[in-house]
ZASE-132274 format. One record per atom (N, C-alpha, C): residue number from 1; residue in one letter; atom name; y, z, x. Coordinates in Angstrom, 2 decimals. Last residue first. Layout:
<rs>
  seq  type  atom        y        z        x
  NUM     A    CA        Y        Z        X
...
</rs>
This chain:
<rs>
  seq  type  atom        y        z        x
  176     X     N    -5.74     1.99   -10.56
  176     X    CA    -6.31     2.25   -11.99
  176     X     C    -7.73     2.22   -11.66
  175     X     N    -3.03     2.64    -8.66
  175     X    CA    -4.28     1.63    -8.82
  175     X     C    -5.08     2.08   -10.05
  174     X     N     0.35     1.60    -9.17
  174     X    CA    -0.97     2.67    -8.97
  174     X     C    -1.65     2.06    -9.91
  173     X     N     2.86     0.79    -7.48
  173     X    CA     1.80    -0.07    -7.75
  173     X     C     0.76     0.91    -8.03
  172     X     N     6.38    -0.13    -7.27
  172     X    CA     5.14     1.27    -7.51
  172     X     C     4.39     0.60    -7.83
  171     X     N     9.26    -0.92    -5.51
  171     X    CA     8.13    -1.47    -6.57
  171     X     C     6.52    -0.40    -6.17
  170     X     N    12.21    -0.47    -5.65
  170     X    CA    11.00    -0.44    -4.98
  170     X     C    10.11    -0.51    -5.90
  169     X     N    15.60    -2.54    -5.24
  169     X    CA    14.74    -1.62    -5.92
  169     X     C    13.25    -1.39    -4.91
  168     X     N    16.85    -2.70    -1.82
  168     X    CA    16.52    -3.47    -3.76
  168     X     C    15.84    -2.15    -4.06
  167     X     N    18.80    -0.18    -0.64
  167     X    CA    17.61    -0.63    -0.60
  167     X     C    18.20    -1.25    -1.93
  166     X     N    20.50     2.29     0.34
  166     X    CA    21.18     1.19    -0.13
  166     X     C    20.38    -0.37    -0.06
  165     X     N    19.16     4.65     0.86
  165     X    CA    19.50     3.41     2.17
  165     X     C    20.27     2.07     1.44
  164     X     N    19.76     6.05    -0.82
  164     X    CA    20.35     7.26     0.95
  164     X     C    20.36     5.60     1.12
  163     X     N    18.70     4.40    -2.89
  163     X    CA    19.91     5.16    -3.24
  163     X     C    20.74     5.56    -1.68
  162     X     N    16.22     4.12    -2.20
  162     X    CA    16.56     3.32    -2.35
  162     X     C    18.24     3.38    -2.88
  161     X     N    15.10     7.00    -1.61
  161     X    CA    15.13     6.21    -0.85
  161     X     C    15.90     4.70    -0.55
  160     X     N    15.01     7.72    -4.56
  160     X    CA    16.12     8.63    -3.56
  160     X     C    15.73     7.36    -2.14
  159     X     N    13.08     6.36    -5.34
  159     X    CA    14.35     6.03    -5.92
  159     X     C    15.57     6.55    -4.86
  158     X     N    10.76     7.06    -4.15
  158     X    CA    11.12     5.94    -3.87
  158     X     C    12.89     5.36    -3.97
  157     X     N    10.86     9.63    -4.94
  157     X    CA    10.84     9.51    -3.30
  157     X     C    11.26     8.11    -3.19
  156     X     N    10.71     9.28    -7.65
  156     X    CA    11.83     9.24    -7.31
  156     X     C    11.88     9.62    -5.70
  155     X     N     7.80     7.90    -7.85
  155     X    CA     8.41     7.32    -8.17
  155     X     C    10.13     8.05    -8.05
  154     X     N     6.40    10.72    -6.44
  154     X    CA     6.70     8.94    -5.93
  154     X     C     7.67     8.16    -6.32
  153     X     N     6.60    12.27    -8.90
  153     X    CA     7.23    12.26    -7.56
  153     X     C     7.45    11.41    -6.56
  152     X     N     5.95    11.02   -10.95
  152     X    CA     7.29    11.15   -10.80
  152     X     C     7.70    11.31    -9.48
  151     X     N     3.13    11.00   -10.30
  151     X    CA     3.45     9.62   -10.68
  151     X     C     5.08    10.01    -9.97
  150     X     N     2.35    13.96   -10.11
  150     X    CA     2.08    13.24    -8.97
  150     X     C     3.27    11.68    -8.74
  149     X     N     3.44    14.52   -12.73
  149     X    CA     3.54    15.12   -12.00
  149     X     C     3.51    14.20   -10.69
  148     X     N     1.38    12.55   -13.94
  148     X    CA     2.86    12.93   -14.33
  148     X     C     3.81    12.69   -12.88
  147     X     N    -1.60    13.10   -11.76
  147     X    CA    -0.92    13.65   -12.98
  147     X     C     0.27    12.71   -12.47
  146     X     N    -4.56    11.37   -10.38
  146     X    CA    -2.97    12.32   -10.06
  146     X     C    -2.78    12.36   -11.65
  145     X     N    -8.03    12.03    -9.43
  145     X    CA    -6.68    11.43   -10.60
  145     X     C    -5.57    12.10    -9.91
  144     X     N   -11.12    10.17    -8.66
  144     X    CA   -10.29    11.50    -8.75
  144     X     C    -9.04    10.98    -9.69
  143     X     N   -14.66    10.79    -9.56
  143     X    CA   -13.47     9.73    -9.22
  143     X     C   -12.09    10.98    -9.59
  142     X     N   -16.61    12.19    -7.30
  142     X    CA   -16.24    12.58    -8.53
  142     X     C   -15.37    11.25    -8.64
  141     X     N   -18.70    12.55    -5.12
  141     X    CA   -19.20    12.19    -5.99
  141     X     C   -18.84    12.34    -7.39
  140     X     N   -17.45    13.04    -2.85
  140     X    CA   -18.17    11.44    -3.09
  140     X     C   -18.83    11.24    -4.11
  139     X     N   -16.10    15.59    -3.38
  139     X    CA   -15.44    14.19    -2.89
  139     X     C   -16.30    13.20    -2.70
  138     X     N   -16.49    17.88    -4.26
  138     X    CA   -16.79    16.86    -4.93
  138     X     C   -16.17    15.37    -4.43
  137     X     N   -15.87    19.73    -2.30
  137     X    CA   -17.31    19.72    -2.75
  137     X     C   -17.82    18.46    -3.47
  136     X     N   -12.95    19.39    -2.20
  136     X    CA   -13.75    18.84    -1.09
  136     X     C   -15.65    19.06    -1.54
  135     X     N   -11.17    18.91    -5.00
  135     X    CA   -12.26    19.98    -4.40
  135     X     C   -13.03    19.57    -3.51
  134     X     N    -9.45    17.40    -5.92
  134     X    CA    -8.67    18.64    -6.18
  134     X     C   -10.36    19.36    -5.56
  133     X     N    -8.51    13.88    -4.92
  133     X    CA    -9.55    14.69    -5.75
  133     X     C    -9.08    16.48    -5.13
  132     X     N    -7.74    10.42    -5.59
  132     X    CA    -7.14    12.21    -5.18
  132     X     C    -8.11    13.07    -5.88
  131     X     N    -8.97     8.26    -5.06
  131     X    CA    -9.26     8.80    -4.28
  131     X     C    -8.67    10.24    -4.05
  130     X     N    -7.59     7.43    -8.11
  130     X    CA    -9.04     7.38    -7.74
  130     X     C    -9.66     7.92    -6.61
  129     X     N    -5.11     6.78    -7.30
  129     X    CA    -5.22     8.50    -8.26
  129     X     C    -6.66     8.61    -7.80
  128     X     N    -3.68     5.45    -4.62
  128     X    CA    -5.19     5.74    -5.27
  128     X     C    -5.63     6.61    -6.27
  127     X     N    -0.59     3.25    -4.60
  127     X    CA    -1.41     4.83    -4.65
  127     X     C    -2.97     5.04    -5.61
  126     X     N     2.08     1.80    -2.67
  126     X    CA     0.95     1.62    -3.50
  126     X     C     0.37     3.24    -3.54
  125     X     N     5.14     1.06    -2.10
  125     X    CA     4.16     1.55    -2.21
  125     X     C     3.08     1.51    -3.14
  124     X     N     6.48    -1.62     0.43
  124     X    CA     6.70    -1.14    -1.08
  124     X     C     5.07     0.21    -1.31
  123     X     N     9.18    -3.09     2.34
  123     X    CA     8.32    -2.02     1.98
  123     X     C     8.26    -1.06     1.21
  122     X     N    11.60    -4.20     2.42
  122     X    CA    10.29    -4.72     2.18
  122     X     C     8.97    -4.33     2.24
  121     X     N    13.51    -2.89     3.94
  121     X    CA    13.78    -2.66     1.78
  121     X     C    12.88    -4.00     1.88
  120     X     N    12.29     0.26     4.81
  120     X    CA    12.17    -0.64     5.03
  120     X     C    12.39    -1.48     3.83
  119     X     N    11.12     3.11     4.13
  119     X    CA    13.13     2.68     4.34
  119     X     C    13.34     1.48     4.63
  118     X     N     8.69     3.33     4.34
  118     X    CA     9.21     3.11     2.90
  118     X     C    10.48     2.59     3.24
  117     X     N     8.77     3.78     7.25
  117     X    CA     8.07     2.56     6.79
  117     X     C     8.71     2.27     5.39
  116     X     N     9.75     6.46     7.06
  116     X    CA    10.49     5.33     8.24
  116     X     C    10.17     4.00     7.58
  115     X     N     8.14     7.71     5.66
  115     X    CA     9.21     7.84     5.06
  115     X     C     9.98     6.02     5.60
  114     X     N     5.94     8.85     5.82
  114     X    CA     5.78     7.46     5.48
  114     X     C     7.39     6.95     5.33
  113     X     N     5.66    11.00     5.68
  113     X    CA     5.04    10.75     6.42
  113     X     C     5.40     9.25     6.86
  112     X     N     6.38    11.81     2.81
  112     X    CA     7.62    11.97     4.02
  112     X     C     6.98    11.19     5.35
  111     X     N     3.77    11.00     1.70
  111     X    CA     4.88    10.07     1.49
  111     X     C     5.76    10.48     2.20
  110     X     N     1.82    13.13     1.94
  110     X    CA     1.80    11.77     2.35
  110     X     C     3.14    10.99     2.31
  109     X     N     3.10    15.20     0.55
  109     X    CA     2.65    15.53     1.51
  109     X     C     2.54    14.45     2.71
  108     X     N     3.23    14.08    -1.84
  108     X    CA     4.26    15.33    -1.51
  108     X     C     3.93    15.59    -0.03
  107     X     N     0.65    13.92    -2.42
  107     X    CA     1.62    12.52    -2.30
  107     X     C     2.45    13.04    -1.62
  106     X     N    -2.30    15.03    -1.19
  106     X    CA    -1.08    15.88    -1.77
  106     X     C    -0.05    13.92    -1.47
  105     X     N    -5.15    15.92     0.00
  105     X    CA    -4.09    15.77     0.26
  105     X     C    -3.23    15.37    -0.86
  104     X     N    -8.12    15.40    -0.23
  104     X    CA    -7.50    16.50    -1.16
  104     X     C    -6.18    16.60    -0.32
  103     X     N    -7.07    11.71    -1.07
  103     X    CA    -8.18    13.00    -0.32
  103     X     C    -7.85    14.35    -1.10
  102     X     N    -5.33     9.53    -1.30
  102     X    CA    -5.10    10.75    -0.94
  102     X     C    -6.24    11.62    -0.58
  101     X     N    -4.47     6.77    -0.41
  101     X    CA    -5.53     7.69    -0.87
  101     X     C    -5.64     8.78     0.15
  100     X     N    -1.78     4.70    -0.11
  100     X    CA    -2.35     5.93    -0.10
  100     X     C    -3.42     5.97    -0.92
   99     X     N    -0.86     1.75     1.01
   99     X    CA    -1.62     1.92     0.00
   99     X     C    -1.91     3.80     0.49
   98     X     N     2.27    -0.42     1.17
   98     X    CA     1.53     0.49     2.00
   98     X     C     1.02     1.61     1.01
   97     X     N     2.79    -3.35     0.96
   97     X    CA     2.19    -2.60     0.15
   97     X     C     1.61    -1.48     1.21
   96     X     N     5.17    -5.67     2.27
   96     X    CA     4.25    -4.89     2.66
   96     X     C     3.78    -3.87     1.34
   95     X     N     6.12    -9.29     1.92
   95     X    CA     6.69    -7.67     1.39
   95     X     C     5.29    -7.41     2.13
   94     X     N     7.64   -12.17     3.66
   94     X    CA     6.47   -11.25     2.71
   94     X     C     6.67   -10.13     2.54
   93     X     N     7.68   -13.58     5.60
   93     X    CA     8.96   -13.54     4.40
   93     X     C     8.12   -12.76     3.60
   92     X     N     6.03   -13.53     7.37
   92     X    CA     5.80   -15.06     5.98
   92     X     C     6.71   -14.56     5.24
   91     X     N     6.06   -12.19     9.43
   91     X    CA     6.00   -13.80     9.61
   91     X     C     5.57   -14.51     8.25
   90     X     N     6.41   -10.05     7.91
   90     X    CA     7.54   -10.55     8.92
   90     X     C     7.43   -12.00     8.82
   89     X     N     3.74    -9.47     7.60
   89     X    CA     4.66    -9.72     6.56
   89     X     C     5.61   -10.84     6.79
   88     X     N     2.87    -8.67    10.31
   88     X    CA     2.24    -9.78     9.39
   88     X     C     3.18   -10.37     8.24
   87     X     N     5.31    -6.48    10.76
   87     X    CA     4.91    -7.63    11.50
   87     X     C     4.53    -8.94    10.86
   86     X     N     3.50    -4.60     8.82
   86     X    CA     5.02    -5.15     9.00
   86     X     C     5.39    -6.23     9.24
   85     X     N     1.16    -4.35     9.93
   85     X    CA     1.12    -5.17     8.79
   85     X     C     2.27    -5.22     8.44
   84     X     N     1.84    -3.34    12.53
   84     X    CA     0.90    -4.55    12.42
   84     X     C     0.91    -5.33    10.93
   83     X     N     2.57    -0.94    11.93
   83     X    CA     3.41    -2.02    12.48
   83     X     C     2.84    -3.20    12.46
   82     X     N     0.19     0.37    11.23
   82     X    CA     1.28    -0.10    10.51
   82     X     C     2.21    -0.94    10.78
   81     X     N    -1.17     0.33    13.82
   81     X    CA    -2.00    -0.70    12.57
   81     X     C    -0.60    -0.80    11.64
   80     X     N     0.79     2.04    15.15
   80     X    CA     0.86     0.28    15.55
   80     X     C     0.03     0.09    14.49
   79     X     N     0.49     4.42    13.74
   79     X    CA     1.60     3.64    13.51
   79     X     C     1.44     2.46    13.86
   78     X     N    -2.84     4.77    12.26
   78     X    CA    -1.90     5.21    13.26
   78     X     C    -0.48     4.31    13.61
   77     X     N    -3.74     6.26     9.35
   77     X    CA    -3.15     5.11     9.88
   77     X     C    -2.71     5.41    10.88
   76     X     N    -4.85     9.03     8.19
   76     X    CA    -3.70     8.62     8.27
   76     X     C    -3.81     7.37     9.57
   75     X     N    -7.56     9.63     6.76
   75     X    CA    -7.47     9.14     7.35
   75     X     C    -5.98     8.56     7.61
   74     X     N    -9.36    12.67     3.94
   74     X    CA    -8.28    11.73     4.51
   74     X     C    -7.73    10.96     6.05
   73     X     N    -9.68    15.35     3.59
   73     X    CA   -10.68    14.08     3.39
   73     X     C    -9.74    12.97     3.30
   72     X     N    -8.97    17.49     5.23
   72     X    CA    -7.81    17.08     4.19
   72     X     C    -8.81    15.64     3.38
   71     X     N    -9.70    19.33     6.89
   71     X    CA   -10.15    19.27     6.43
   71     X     C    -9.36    18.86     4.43
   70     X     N    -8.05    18.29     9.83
   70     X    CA    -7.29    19.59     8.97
   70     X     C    -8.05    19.79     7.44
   69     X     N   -10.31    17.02    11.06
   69     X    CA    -9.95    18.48    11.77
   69     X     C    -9.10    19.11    10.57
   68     X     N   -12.46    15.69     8.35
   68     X    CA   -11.69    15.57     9.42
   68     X     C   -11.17    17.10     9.76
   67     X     N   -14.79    15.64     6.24
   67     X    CA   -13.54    16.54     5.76
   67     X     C   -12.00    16.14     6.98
   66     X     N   -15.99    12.26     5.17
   66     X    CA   -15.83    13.77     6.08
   66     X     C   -14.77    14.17     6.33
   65     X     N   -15.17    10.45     3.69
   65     X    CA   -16.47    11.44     3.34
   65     X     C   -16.38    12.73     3.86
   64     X     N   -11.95     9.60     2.98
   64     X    CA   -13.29     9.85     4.28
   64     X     C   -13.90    10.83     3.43
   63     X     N    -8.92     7.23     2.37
   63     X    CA    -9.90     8.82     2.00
   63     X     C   -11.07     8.71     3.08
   62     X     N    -6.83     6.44     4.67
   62     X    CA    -7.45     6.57     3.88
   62     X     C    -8.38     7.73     3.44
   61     X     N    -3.71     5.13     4.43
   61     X    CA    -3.89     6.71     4.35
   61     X     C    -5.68     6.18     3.57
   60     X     N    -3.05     2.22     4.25
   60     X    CA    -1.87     3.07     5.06
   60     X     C    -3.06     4.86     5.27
   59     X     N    -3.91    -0.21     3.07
   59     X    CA    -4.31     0.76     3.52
   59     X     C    -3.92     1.65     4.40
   58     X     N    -1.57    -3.07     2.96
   58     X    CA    -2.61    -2.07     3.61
   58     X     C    -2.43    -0.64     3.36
   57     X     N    -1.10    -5.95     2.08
   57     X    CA    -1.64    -4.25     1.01
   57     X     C    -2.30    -3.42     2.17
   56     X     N     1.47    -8.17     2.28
   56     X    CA     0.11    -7.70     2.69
   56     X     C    -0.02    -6.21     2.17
   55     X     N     2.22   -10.80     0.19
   55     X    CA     2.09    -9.84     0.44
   55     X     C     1.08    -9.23     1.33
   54     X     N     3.90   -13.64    -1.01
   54     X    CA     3.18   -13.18    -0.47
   54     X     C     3.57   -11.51     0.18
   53     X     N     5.78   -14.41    -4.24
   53     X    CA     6.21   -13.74    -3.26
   53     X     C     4.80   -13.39    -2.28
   52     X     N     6.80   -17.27    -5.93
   52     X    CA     5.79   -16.30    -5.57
   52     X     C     6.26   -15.58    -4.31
   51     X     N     8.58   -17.66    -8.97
   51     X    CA     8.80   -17.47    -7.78
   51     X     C     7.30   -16.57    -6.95
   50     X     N     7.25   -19.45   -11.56
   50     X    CA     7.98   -18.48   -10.98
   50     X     C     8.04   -18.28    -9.45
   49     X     N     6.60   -22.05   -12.06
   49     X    CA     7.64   -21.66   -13.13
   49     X     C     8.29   -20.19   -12.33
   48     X     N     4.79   -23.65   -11.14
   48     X    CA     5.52   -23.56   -10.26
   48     X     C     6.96   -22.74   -10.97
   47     X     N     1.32   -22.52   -11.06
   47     X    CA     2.30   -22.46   -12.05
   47     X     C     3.98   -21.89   -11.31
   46     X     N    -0.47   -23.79    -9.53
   46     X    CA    -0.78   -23.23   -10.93
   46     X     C     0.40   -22.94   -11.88
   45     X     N     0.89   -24.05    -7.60
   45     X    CA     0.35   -25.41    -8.25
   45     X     C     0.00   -25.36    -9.38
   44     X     N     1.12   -21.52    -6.58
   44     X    CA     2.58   -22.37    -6.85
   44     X     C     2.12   -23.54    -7.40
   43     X     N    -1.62   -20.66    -6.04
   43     X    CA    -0.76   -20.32    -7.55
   43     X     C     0.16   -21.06    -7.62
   42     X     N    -1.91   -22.31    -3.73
   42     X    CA    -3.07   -22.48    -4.90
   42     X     C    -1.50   -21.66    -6.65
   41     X     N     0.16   -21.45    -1.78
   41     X    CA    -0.15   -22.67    -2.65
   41     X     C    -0.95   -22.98    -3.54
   40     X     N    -1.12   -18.89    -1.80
   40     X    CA     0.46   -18.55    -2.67
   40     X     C     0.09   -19.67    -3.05
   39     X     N    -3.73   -19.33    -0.09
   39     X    CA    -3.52   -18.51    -1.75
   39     X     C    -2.71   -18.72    -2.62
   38     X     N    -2.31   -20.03     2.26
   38     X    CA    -3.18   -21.49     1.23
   38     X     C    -2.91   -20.43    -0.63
   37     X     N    -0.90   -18.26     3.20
   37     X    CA    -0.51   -18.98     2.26
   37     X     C    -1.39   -19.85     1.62
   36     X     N    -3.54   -16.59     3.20
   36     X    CA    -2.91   -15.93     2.11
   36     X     C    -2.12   -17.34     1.88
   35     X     N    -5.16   -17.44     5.11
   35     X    CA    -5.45   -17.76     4.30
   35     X     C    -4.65   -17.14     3.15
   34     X     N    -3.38   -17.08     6.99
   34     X    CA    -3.09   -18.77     6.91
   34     X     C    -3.86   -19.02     5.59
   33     X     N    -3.13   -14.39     7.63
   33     X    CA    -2.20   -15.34     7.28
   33     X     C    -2.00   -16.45     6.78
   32     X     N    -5.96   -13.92     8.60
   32     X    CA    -5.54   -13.49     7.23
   32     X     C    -4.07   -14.36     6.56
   31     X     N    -5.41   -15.67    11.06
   31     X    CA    -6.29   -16.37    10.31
   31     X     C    -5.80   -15.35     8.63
   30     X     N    -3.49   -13.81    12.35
   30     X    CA    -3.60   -15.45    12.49
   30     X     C    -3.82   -15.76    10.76
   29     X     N    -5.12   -11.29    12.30
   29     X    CA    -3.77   -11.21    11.64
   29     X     C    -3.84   -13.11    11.28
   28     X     N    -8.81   -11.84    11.84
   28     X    CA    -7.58   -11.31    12.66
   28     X     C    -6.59   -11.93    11.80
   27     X     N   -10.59   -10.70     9.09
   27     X    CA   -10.13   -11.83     9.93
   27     X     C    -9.49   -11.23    10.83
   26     X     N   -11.43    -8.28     7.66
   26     X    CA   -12.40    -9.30     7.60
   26     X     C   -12.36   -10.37     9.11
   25     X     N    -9.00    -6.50     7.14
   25     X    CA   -10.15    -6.18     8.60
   25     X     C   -11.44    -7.18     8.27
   24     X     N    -8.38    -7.59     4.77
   24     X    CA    -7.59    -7.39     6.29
   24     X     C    -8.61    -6.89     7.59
   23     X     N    -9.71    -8.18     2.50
   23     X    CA    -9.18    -8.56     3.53
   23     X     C    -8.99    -8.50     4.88
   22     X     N   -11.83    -4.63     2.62
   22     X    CA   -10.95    -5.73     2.24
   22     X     C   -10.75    -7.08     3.17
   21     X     N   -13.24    -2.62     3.25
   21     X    CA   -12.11    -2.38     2.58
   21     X     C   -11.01    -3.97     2.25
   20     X     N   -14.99    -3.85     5.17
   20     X    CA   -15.62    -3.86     3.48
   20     X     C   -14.56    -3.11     2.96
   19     X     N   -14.34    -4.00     7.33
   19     X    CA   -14.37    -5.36     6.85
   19     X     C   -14.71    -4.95     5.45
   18     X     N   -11.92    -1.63     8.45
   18     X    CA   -12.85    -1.80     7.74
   18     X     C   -13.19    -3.50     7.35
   17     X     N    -9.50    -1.60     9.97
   17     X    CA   -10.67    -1.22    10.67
   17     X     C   -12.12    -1.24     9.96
   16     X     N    -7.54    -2.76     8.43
   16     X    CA    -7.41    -3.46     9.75
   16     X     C    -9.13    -2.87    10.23
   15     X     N    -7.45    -2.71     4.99
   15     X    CA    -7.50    -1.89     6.23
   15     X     C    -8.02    -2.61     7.69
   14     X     N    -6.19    -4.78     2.16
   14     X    CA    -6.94    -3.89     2.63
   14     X     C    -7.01    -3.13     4.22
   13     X     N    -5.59    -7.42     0.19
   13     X    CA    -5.41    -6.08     0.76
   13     X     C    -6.52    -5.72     1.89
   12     X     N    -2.58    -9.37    -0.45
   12     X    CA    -4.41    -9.74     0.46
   12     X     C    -4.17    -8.22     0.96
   11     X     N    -1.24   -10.80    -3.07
   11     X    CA    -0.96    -9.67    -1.98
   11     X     C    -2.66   -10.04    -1.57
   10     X     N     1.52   -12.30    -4.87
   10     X    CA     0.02   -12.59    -4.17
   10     X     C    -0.10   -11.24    -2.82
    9     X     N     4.10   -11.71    -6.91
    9     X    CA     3.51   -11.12    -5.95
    9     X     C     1.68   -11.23    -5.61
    8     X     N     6.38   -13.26    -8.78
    8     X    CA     4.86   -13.30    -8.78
    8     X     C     4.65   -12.77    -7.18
    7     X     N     9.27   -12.52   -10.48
    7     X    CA     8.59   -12.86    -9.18
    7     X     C     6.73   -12.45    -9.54
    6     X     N    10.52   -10.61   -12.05
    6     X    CA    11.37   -12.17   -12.09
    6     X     C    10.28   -12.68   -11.10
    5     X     N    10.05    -8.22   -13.46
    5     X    CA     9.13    -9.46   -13.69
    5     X     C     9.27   -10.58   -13.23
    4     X     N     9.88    -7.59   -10.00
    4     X    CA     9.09    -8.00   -11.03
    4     X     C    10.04    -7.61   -12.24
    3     X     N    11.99    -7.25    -8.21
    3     X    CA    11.35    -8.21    -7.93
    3     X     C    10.66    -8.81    -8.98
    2     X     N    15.65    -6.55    -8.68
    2     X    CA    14.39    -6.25    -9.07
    2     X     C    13.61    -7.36    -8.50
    1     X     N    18.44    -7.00    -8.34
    1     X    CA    17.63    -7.14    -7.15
    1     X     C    16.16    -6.85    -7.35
</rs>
């Protein structure tokens, strides 16, 4: 039930409230849609040898300059924007990428959060090492990292998830 390598995944990322995080807050839902399939048809012409799968990447958790009330430099999504890129999916047979940056927040911390959305067996995760940073003094002006440590724990939140729900596999995406 693996997706990759057997599948080509086109994904259009980014955050419903930002136009300069991406995609997704460029267009409304409609229009991001219509330009992802033209996208898949551009690759299925390029090369009809594998299966393409469309995707949407949102920005589930983002980082912030400013510390916010639990002074976590971080922005948690409010559930309808998530439902929103469920939804989007929905209507193209598409998987979801729900993207963390962490802040000085914690995966361990982010990912139960997320739990309802991950149990979804078309919902897949993504993660910023680049936005985890270990000292609110240096948050705009360090690039940050996860460890091992950080990697494993995702990667068996995902596994134990895909084991309790009798899920395909889940597909880990960290950003570099």
């Amino acid at each position: 039930g693996a997706l990759l390598p057997f599948c080509r995944v086109v994904a259009f990322y980014g955050n419903f409230y930002s136009a300069q995080m991406g995609i997704l807050g460029q267009y409304s839902s409609e229009r991001v849609i219509e330009k992802l399939k033209e996208e898949v048809t551009h690759w299925k012409l390029a090369d009809s040898t594998v299966k393409l799968i469309p995707a949407i990447h949102y920005i589930a958790v983002t980082a912030q300059r400013d510390s916010g009330i639990d002074h976590m430099y971080r922005l948690r999504m409010p559930s309808d924007q998530i439902n929103r890129a469920v939804e989007m999916a929905k209507k193209i047979d598409g998987l979801v990428f729900l993207d963390i940056q962490p802040g000085l927040s914690s995966l361990q911390l982010e990912l139960p959060k997320l739990k309802r959305y991950l149990s979804l067996p078309n919902v897949h995760l993504a993660i910023d090492p680049e936005y985890a940073i270990k000292t609110d003094s240096l948050m705009t002006k360090v690039i940050g990292t996860l460890d091992a440590a950080d990697i494993n724990f995702a990667s068996k939140f995902l596994a134990n998830l895909v084991t309790l729900y009798n899920l395909p596999p889940k597909i880990l995406v960290v950003h570099r």
